[in-house]
GUDREN-949177 format. One record per residue (C-alpha): x, y, z; residue number from 0. Coordinates in Angstrom, 3 decimals, m for minus. Layout:
N
px:py:pz:k
X:Y:Z:NUM $
...
//
This chain:
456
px:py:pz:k
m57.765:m19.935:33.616:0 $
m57.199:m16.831:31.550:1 $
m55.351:m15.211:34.076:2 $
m52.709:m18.217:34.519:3 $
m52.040:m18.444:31.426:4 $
m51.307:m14.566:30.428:5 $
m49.463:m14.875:33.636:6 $
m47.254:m17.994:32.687:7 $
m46.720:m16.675:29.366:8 $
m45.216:m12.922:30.924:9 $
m43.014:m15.185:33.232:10 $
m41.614:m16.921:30.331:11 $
m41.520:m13.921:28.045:12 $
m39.045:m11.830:31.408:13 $
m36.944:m15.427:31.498:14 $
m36.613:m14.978:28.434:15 $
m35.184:m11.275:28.196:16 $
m32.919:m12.419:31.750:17 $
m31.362:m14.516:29.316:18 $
m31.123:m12.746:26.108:19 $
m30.006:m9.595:28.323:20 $
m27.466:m11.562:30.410:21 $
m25.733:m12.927:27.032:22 $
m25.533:m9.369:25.673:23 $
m24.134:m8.123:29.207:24 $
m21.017:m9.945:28.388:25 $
m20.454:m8.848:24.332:26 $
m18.836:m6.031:23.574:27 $
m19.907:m4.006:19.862:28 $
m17.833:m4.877:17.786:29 $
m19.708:m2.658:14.747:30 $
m18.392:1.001:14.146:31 $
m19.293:3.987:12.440:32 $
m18.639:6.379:9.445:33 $
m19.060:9.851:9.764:34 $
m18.137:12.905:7.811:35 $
m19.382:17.213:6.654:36 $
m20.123:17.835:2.843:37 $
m19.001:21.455:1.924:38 $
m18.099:22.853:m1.407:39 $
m15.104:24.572:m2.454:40 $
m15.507:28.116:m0.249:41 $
m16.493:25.356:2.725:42 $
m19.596:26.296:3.231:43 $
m21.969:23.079:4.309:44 $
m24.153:21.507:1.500:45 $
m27.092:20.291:3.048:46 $
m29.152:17.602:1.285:47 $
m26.566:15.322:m0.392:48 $
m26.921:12.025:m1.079:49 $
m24.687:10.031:1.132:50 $
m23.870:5.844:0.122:51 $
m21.892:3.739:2.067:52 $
m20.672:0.499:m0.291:53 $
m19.433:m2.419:1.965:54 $
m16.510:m3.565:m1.026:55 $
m16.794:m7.340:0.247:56 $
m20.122:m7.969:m0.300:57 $
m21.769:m5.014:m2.243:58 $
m23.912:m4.050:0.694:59 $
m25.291:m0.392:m0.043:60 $
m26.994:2.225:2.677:61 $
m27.863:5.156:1.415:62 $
m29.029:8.288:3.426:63 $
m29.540:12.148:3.234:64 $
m27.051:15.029:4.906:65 $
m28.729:16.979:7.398:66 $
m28.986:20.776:7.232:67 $
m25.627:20.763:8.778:68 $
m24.190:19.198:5.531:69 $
m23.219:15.943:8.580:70 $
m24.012:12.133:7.536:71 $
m23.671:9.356:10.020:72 $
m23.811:5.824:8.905:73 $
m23.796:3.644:12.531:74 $
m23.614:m0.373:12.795:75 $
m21.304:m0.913:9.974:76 $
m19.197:m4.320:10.248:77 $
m15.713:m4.321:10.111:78 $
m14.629:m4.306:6.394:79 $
m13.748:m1.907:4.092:80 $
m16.373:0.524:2.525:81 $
m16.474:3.406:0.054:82 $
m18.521:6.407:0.140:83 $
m19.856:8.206:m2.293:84 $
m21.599:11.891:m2.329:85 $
m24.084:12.850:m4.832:86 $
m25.511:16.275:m5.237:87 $
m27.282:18.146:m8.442:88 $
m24.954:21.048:m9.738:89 $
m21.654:19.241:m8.331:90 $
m19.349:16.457:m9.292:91 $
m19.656:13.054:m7.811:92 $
m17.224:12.524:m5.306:93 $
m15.996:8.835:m4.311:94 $
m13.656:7.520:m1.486:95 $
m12.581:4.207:m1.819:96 $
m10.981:1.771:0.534:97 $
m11.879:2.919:3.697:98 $
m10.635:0.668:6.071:99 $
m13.395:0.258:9.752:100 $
m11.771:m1.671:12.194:101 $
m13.622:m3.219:15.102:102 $
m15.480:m0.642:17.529:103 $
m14.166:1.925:15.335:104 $
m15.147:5.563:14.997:105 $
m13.852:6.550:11.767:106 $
m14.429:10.575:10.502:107 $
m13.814:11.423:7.117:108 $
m13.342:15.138:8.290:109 $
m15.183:17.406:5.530:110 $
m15.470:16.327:2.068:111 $
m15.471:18.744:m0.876:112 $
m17.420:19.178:m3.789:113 $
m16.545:20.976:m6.674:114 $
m19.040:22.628:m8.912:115 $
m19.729:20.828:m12.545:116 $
m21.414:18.186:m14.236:117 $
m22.645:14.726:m12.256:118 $
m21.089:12.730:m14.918:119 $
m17.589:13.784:m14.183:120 $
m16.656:12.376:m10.988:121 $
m13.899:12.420:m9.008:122 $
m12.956:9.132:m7.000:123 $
m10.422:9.610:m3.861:124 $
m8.303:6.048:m2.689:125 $
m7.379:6.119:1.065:126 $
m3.780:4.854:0.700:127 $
m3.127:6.132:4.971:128 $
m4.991:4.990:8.294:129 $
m7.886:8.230:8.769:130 $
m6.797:9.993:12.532:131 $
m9.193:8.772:14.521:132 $
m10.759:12.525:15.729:133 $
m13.718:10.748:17.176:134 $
m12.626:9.311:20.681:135 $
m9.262:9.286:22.430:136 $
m8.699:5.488:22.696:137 $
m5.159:3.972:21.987:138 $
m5.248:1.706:19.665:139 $
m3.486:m1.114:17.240:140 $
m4.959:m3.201:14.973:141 $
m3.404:m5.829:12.107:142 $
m5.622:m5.838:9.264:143 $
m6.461:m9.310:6.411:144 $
m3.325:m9.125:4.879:145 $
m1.014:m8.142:7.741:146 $
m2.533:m11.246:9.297:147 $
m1.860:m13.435:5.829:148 $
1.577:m12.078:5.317:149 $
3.451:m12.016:8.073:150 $
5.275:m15.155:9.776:151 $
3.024:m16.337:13.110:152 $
5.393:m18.552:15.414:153 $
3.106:m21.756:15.994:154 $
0.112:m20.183:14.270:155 $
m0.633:m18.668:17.088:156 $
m2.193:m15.582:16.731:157 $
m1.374:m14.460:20.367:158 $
2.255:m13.878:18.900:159 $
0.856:m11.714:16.263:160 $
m0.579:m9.573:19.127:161 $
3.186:m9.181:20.776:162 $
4.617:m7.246:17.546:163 $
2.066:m4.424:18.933:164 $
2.950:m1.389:20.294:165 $
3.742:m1.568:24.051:166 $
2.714:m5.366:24.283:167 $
5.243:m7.333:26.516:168 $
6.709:m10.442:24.694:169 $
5.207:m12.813:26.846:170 $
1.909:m15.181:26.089:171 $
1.644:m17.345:22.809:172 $
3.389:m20.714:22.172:173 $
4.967:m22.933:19.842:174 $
1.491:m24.890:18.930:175 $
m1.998:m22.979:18.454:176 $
m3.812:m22.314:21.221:177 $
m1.656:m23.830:24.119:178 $
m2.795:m26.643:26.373:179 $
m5.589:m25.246:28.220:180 $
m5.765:m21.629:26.346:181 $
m3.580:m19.528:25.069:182 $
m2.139:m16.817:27.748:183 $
m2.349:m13.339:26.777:184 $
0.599:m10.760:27.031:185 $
1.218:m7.871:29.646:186 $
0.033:m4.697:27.697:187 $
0.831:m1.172:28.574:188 $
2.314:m2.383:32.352:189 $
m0.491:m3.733:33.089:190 $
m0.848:m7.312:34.129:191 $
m2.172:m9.864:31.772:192 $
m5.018:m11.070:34.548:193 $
m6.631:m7.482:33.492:194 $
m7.175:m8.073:29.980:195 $
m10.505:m8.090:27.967:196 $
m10.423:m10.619:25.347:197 $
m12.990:m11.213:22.581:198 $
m14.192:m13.103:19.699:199 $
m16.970:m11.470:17.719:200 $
m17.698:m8.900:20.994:201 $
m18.051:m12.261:23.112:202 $
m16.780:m12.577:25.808:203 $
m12.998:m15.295:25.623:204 $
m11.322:m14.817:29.005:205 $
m10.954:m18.430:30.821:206 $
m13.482:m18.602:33.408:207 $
m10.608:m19.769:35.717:208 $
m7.744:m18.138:34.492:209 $
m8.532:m14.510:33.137:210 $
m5.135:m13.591:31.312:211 $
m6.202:m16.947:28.886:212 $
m7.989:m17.191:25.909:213 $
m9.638:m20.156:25.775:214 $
m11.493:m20.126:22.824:215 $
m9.081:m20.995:20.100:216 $
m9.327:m19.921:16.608:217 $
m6.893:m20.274:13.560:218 $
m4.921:m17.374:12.334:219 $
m6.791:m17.988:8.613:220 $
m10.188:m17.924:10.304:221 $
m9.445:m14.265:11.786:222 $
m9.943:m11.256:9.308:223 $
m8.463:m8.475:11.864:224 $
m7.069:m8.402:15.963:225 $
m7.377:m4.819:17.403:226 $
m5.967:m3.883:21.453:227 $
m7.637:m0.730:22.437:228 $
m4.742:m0.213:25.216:229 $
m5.840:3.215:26.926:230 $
m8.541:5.820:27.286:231 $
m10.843:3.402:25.757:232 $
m15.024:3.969:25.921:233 $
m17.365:2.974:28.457:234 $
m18.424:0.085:25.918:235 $
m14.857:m1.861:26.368:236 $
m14.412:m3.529:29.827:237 $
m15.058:m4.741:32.468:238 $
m11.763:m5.234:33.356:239 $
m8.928:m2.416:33.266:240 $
m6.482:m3.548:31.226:241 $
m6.523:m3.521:27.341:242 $
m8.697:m5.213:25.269:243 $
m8.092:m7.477:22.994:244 $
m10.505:m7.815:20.131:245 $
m10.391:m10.637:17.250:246 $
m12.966:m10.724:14.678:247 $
m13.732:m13.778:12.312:248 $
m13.367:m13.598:8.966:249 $
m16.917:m13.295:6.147:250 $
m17.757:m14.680:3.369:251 $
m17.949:m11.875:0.083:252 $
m20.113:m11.706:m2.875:253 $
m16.938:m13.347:m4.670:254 $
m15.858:m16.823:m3.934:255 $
m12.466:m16.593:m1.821:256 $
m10.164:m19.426:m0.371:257 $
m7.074:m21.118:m0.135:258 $
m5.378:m24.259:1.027:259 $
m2.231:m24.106:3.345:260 $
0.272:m26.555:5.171:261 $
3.000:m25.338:7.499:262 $
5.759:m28.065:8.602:263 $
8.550:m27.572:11.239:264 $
10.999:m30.073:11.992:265 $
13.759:m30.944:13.816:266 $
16.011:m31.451:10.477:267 $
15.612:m27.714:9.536:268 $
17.575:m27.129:13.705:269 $
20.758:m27.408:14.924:270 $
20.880:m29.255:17.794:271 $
20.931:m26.816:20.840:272 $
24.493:m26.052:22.478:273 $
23.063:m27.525:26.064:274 $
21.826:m30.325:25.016:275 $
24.819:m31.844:23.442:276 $
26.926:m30.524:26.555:277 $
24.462:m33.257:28.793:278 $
25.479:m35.519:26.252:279 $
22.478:m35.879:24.680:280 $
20.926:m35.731:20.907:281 $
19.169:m33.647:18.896:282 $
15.262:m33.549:20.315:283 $
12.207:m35.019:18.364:284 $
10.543:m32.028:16.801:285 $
7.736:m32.697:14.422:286 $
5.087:m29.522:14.141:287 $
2.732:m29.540:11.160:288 $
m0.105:m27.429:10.248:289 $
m2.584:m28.106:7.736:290 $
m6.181:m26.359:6.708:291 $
m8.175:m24.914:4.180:292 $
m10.197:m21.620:3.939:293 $
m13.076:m21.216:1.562:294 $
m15.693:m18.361:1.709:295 $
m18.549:m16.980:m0.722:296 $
m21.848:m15.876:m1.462:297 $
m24.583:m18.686:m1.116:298 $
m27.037:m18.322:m4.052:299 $
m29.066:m20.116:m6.758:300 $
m28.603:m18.141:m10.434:301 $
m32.397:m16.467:m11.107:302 $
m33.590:m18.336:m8.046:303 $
m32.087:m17.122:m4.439:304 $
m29.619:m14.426:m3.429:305 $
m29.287:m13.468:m7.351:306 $
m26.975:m10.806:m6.460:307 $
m25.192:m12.241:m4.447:308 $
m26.165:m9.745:m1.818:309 $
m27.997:m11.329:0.912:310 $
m26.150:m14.789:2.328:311 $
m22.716:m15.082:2.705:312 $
m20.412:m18.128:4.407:313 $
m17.306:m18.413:5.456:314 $
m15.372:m21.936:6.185:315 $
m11.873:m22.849:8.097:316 $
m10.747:m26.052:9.243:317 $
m7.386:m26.762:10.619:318 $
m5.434:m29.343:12.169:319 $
m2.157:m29.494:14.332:320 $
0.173:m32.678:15.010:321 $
2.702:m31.486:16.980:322 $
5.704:m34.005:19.149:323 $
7.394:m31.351:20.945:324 $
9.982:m31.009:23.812:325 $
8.437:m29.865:26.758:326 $
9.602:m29.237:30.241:327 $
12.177:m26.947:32.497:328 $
14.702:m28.518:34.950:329 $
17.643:m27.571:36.898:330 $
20.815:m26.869:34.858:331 $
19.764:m28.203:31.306:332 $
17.341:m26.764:28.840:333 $
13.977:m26.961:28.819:334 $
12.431:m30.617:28.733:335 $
15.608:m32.495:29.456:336 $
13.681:m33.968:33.170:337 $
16.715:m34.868:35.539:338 $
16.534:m37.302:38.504:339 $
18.176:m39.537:40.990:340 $
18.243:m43.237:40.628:341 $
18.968:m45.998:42.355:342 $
22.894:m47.366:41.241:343 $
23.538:m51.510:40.348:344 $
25.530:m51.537:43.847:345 $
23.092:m49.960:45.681:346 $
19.899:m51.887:44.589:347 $
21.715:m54.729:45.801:348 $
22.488:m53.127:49.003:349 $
26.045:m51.504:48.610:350 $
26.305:m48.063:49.355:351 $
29.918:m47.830:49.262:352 $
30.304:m45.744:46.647:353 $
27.182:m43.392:47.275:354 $
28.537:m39.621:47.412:355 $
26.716:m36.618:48.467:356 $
26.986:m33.274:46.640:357 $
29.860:m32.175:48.569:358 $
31.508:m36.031:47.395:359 $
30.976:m37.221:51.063:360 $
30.235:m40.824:51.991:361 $
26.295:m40.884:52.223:362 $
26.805:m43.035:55.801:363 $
23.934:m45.894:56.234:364 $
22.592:m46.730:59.731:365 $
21.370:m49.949:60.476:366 $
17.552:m48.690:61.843:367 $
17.743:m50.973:64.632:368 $
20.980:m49.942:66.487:369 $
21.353:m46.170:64.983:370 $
24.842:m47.526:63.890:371 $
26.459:m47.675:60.873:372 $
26.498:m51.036:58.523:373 $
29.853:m52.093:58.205:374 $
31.676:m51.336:54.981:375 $
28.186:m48.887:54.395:376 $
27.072:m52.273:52.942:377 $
23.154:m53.451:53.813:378 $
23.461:m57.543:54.832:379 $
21.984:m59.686:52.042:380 $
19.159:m60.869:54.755:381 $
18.315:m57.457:55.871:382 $
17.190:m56.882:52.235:383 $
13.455:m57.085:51.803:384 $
12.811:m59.165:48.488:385 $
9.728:m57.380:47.368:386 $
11.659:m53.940:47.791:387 $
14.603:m54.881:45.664:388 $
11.971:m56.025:42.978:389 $
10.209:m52.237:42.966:390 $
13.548:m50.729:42.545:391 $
14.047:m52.823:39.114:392 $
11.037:m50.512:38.146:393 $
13.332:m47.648:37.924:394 $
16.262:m47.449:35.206:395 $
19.932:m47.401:35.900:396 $
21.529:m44.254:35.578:397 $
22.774:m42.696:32.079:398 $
24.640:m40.147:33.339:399 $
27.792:m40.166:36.154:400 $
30.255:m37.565:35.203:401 $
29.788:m35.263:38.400:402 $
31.648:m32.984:36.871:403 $
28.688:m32.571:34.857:404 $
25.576:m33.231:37.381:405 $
27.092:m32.002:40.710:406 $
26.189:m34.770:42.119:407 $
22.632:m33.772:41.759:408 $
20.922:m36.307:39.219:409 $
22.691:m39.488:38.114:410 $
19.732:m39.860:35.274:411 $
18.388:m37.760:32.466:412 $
15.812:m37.818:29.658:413 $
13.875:m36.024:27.174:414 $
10.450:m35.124:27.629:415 $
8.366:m35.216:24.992:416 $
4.892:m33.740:24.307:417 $
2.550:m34.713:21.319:418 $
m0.349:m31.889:21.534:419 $
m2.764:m33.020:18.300:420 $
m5.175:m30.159:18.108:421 $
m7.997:m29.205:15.921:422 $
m9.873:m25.949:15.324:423 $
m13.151:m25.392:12.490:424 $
m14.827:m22.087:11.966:425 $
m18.069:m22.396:10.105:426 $
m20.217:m18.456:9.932:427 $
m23.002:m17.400:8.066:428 $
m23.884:m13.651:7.655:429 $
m27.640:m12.609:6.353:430 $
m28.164:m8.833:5.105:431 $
m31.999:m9.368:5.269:432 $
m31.689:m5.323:4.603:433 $
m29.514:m2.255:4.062:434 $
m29.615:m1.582:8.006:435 $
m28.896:m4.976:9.311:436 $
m26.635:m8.228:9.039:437 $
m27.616:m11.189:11.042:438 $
m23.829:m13.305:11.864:439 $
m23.704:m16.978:13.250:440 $
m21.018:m18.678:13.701:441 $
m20.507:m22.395:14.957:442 $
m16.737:m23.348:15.738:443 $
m15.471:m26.078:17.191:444 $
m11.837:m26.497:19.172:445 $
m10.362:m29.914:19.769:446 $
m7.044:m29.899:21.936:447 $
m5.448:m32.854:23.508:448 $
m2.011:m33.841:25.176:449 $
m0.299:m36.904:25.579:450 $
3.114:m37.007:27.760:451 $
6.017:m39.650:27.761:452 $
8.850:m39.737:30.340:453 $
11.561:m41.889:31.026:454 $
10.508:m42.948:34.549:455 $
//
């Protein structure tokens, strides 16, 4: 029995790893690096220094020694911004402060240094510039926290954020959050959008069924930085070969963070569109709102748990959409004004008299029987099938007969209108059980719905 049972519990230990190694097969790292030389003032390399890497959100410290080549490496570091800080008997402290690591990034602080005197007069450094990235050849762009907070998103829609990048088409994105099935990404570099990588967190967001859209949607306050590496990227961005497209959630910090927001659009703040009042028509229903709240923080208990506020951190967005939006694209009119061809009064009762083709010829009636025409073009009362003539009151009467206007084309028009409620809650906790690792989990939830009326 021994036997059996070490063997059922190896098969369930390689199922296991299948599984744990197939999820990872499909994330991309989203963690980068900081990496620098510590020299003094002649440039030669000290070796030996005390290196610290300060994550500024949450107060996260590593700490490690230069090699003998005076080089310090600090790997797996979450996107945030850090300081670093060199130490070394005989020389002033040196500090660099807000250090900004994007997602995947590789950033070098070139060589760093130190100036001969006392360790209690330091000298602190603030990055004001983006580092040049000497570490890999990748093309990238990336909108940061506050470039995300402060400028205007169309539809809070953070696919239109990704359009004011460098050599992104202006195509993708909508007027409400996340579309109707997903939110299509743009062309990017020539490339078509089918090719894109899109990610959330390094997992994996292109539609199974349509790869150019994202269909995990996310509010533009739950996101804390969206990055396209557009050329020359690594081996660890793929599969596909167009750009990639990387969004990373926002984290909780060791201070307590958030904010409350509504956005309202409506059809009072337009003027009515010059189309639309040459069909004759009125302004359209246009009712967007957007409302949510963001709150983030440590999690602790004063003297008790997480006293420093070092260890647990969450992070909380919930936001809701009611949208009643024009929707639609017809022939000769502006989008959702839906054109058709209706029966006239004469005609449901059999008169086709008047009934003009697009060239304003007689539309001749044949009587089915004889292949001739009905006198007059006018269908005999008792040829006139009684349960026919009822369907036909199903359909309106036309609203429109200039031909002037509809070339004869449509004879009825109305507005079609879309109400698209959607809903989309972020919910991430991040655990720093030590200085080498964090531990990030993140629940969301997306809610998306659409409900259609039309005239007919």
């Amino acid at each position: 029995m021994c036997p059996s049972r070490s063997s059922s519990r190896l098969a369930t230990l390689v199922v296991f790893a299948v599984f744990l190694l197939a999820g990872v097969a499909q994330a991309q790292t989203i963690t980068g690096s900081i990496t620098g030389t510590v020299v003094d003032s002649s440039g030669a390399i000290v070796p030996g220094s005390k290196v610290t890497v300060t994550n500024e959100a949450t107060g996260a410290e590593r700490t490690l020694i230069t090699t003998e080549n005076g080089v310090f490496i600090f790997t797996n570091l979450v996107p945030t911004t850090y300081s670093v800080k060199i130490e070394q008997p005989g020389f002033r402290p040196v500090t660099r402060t807000a250090l900004t690591l994007t997602s995947g990034d590789r950033l070098a602080l070139g060589s760093i240094q130190l100036e001969v005197g006392q360790t209690s007069e330091a000298i602190s450094v603030t990055s004001e510039v983006a580092a040049l990235n000497t570490e890999s050849a990748d093309v990238t762009a990336t909108l940061g926290t506050s470039q995300i907070s402060d400028l205007v998103v169309k539809g809070r829609d953070f696919m239109n954020l990704v359009k004011l990048l460098p050599g992104v088409a202006q195509q993708g994105g909508g007027d409400v959050a996340g579309g109707t099935f997903g939110v299509q990404s743009p062309s990017v570099g020539g490339i078509r959008a089918v090719y894109n990588n899109l990610t959330l967190d390094g997992a994996r967001g292109n539609d199974p069924g349509g790869p150019a859209f994202f269909s995990t949607g996310v509010a533009v306050d739950a996101l804390s930085e969206i990055k396209i590496v557009t050329s020359a990227y690594l081996a660890e961005s793929g599969p596909n070969p167009g750009a990639s497209i990387k969004l990373t959630t926002r984290s909780g910090t060791k201070d307590f963070h958030g904010n409350v927001y509504l956005f309202k659009r409506d059809k009072n703040f337009n003027a009515n569109d010059f189309f639309v009042n040459r069909q004759g028509l009125g302004a359209f229903p246009y009712r967007l709102t957007t409302t949510g709240a963001a709150v983030g923080g440590p999690i602790y208990i004063p003297n008790k748990f997480n006293a420093d506020r070092s260890k647990l951190f969450f992070f909380w967005n919930s936001e809701i959409t009611q949208s009643f939006l024009p929707a639609g694209v017809t022939f000769n009119a502006p989008a959702s004004v839906l054109q058709y061809q209706v029966p006239t009064l004469l005609e449901r009762q059999g008169d086709f008299s008047q009934s003009l083709d697009t060239n304003g010829q007689l539309i001749v009636i044949k009587d089915p029987t004889t292949g001739r025409p009905f006198l007059d073009n006018k269908i005999p009362a008792n040829r006139i099938n009684s349960n026919g003539q009822k369907l036909l009151s199903v359909f309106p009467l036309p609203n429109t007969t200039d031909r002037s206007l509809t070339g004869g084309l449509y004879n009825y028009q109305f507005k079609n209108i879309q109400d698209t409620p959607k809903g989309s809650h972020t919910l991430k906790f991040d655990i720093v059980p030590n200085l080498k690792d964090t531990i990030s989990v993140r629940l969301k939830k997306w809610e998306s719905d659409t409900k259609s009326w039309t005239g007919i």
